[in-house]
MILOBA-511411 format. One line per field, with one value per residue (C-alpha): residue number from 0; residue in three letters; y negated, z, x. Coordinates in steps of 0.001 Angstrom, whole numbers. Each point is the difference from the previous one (the first is absolute). Layout:
# MILOBA-511411
pos = [NUM  ...] $
code = [ALA  ...] $
y = [Y  ...] $
z = [Z  ...] $
x = [X  ...] $
END
This chain:
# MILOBA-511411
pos = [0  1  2  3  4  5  6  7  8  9  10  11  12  13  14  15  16  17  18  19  20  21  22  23  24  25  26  27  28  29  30  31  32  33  34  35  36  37  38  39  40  41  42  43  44  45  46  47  48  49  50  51  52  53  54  55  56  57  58  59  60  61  62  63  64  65  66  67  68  69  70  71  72  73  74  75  76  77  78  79  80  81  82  83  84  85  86  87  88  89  90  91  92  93  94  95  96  97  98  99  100  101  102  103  104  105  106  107  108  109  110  111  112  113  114  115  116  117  118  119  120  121  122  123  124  125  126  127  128  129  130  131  132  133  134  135  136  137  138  139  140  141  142  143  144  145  146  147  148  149  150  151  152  153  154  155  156  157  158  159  160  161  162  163  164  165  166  167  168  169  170  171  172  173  174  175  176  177  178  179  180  181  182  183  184  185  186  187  188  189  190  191  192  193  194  195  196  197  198  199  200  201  202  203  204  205  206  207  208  209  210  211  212  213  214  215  216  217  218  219  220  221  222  223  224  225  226  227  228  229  230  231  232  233  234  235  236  237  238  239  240  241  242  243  244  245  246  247  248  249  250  251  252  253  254  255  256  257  258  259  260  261  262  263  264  265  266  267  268  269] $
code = [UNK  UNK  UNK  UNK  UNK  UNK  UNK  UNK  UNK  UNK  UNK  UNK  UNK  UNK  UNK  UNK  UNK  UNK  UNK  UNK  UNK  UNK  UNK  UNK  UNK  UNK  UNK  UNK  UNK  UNK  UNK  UNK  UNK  UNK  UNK  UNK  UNK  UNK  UNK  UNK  UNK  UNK  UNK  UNK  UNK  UNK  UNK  UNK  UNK  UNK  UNK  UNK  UNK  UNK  UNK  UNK  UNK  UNK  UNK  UNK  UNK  UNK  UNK  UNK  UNK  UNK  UNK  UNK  UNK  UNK  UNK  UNK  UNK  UNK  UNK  UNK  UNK  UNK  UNK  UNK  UNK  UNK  UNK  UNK  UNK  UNK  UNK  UNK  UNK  UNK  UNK  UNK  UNK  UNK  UNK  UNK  UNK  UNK  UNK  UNK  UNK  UNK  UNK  UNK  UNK  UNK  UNK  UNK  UNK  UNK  UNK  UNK  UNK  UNK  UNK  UNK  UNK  UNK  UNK  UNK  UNK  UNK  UNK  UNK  UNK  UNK  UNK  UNK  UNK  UNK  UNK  UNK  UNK  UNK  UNK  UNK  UNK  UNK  UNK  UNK  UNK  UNK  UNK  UNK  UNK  UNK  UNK  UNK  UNK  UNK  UNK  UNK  UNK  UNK  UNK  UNK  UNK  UNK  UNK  UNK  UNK  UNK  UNK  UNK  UNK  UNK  UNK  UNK  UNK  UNK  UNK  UNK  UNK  UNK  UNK  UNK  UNK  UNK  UNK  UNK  UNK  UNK  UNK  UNK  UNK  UNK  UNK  UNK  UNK  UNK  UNK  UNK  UNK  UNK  UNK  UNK  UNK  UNK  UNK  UNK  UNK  UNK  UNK  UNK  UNK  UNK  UNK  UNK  UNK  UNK  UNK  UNK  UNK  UNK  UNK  UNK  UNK  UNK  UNK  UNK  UNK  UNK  UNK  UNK  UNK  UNK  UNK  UNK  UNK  UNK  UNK  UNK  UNK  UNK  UNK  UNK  UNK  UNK  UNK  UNK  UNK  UNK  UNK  UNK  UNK  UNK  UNK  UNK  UNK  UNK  UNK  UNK  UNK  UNK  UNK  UNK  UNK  UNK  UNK  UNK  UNK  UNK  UNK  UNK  UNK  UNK  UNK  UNK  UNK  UNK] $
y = [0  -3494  -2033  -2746  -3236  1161  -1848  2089  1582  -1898  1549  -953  2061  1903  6  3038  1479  -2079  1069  3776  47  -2274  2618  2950  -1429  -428  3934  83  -2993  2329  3125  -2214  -1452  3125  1777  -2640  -1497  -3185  -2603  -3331  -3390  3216  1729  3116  -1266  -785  1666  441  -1540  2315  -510  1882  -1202  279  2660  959  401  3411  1160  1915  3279  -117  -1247  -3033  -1345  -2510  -2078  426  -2687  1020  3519  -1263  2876  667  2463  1878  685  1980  12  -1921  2864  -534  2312  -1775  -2877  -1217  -2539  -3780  -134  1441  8  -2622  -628  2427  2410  -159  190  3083  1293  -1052  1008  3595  -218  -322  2300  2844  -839  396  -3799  -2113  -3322  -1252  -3126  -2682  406  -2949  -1953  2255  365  -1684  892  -1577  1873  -620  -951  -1064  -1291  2283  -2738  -2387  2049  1071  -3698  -1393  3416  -1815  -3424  546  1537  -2934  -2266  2326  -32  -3856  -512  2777  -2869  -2385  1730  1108  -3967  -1852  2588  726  1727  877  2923  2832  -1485  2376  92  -183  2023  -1859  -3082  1532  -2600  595  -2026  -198  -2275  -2068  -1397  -3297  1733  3044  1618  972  851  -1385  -548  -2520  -871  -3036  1608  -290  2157  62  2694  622  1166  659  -1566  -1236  -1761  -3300  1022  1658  378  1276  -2270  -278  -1455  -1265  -1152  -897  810  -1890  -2206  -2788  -3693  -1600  2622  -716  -2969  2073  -150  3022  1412  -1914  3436  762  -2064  -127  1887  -964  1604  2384  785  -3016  1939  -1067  1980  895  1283  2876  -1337  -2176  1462  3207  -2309  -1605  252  12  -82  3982  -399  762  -133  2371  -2848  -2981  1592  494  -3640  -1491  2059  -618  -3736  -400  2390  -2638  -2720  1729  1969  -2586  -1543  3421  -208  -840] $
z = [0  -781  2792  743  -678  -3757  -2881  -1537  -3174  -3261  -1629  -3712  -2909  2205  -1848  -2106  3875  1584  -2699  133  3377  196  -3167  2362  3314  -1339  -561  3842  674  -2499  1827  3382  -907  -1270  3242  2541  1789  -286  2491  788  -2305  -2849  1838  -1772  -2766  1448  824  2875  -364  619  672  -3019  -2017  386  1124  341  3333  1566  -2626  787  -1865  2608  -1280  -1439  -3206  -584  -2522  1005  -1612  852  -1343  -2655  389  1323  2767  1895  3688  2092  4015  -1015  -2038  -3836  -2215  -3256  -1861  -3064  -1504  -2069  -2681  -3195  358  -870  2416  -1520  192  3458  588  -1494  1528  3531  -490  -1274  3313  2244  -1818  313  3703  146  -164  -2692  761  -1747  -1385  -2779  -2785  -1788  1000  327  -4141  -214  -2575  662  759  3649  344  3117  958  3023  1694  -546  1696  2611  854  -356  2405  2606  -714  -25  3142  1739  -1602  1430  3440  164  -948  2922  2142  -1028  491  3185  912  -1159  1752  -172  -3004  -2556  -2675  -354  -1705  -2960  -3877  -2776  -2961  -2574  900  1209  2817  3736  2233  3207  789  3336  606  1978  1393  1994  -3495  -2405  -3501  -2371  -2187  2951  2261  -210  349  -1779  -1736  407  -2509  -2452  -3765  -2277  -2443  -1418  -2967  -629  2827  -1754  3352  3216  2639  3060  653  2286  -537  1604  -724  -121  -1418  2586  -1464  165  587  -2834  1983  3251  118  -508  510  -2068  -2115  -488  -2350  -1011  -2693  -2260  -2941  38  3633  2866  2565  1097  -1913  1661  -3044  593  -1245  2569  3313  -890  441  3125  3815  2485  3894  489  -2753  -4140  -2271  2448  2444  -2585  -1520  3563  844  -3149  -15  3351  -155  -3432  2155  3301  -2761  -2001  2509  1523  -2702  -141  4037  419] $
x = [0  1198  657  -2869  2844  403  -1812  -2676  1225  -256  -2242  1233  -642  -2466  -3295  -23  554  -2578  -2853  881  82  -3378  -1560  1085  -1293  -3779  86  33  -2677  -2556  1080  -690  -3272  -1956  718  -174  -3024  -979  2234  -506  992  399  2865  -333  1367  3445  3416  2516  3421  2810  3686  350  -2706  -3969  -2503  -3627  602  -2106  -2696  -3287  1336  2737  3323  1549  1331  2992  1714  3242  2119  3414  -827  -1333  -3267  -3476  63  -2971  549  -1807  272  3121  1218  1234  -2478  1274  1479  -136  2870  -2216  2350  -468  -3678  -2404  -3472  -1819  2513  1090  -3777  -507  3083  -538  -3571  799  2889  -3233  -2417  2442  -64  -4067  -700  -2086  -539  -2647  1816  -819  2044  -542  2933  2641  155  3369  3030  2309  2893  661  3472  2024  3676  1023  1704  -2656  -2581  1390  1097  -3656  -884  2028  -1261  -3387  -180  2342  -2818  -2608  2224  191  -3607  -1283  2176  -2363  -2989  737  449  -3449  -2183  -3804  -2177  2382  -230  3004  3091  81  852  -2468  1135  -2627  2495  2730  49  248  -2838  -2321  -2315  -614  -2872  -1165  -3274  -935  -1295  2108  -1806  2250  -2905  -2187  2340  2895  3644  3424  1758  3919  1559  3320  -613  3037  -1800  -3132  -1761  2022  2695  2768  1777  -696  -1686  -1523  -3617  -2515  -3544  -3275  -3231  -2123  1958  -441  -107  3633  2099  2329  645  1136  3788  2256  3744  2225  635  -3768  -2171  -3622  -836  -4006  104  -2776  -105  1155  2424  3864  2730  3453  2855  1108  3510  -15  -1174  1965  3168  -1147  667  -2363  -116  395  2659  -358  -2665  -2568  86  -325  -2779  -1852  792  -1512  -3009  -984  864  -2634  -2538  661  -1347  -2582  -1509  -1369  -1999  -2160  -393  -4043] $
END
């Protein structure tokens, strides 16, 4: 494990990485969602992260499946047992569905998922180095932000990753209910990238969106962001490079987040 002071890794000349690994992780939220009951703010639909990637976390049929990053595979576990694994590369979506499908099958299980997005075919392709690095530095963000969390209290949801987005949120909310869908929160998360980011960022937003909040004052390293959605952005190129009061980039990114909740939060406050 890297030590806590060191930047976060680069990242450069990652992307053909960072979309197999994003194709090959929504194999797992399908496999997740047809077996799992219904959770609260649409939980099912999520995934673990890992020190070595991301999981499914326990399934009803009994074992679990992860996207091991530094492996470069999908594995099935069972009472923490290895009953197979099968290596991404070389197959496209739909391949490494069938395969991993077949994998389970053979094993008595058939989850009844929706195949509809998991046509891909693209050949999945991925830099050993490269994933393994963003193994480790997605679980130091997921480290610093639990940090966070564990500060600003009250109704919050789990801090989790969403393979549709490949992003890694929770949400905290400003009431005693917490239905993301009637009740005002923020979301704080990290996505690796997104429609008109080409880089990885951090983010924060309110909702509802309260009246003036662009005018709220942030870190001097985070900015307001209106394009499409209103929410404050942190670069990843910039906080990965930072220091912060427990020391590296874990405790800068703690710092800022909770500083732009101490500021927002209070506008959703009734």
């Amino acid at each position: 494990m890297i030590d806590s002071h060191t930047p976060f890794a680069l990242l450069t000349n990652w992307e053909t990485t960072r979309d197999s690994l994003h194709q090959a992780s929504k194999l797992l939220g399908a496999i997740r969602v047809a077996v799992a009951e219904p959770l609260p703010n649409s939980a099912q639909y999520s995934l673990n992260v890992t020190p070595r990637g991301i999981s499914t976390g326990a399934l009803p049929f009994g074992g679990d499946l992860l996207l091991d990053f530094i492996d470069r595979t999908v594995r099935y576990r069972e009472d923490g047992k290895l009953v197979f694994a099968i290596p991404i590369e070389d197959h496209t979506q739909h391949s490494l569905t069938d395969t991993v499908l077949g994998a389970l099958e053979a094993e008595g299980i058939k989850p009844p998922i929706k195949r509809d997005r998991l046509g891909g075919e693209t050949r999945l392709t991925l830099d050993a180095d490269i994933a393994a690095e963003y193994a480790d530095t997605l679980y130091r963000i997921y480290t610093a932000m639990a940090r966070f969390k564990a500060r600003v209290g009250g109704p919050m949801s789990p801090l989790v990753l969403w393979p549709h987005h490949f992003d890694i949120s929770f949400l905290w909310f400003a009431t005693p209910q917490s239905d993301e869908h009637a009740d005002p929160h923020m979301n704080f998360g990290f996505a690796p990238m997104s429609e008109g980011f080409d880089r990885p960022y951090f983010y924060a937003y309110a909702w509802p969106l309260p009246a003036g909040i662009t005018d709220v004052a942030l870190p001097t390293v985070a900015r307001w962001h209106t394009t499409g959605w209103t929410g404050a952005i942190i670069d990843y190129d910039i906080a990965g490079r930072l220091g912060g009061a427990e020391g590296g980039p874990e405790g800068a990114v703690e710092a800022l987040l909770y500083d732009i909740f101490k500021n927002v939060s209070p506008l959703l406050r009734p």
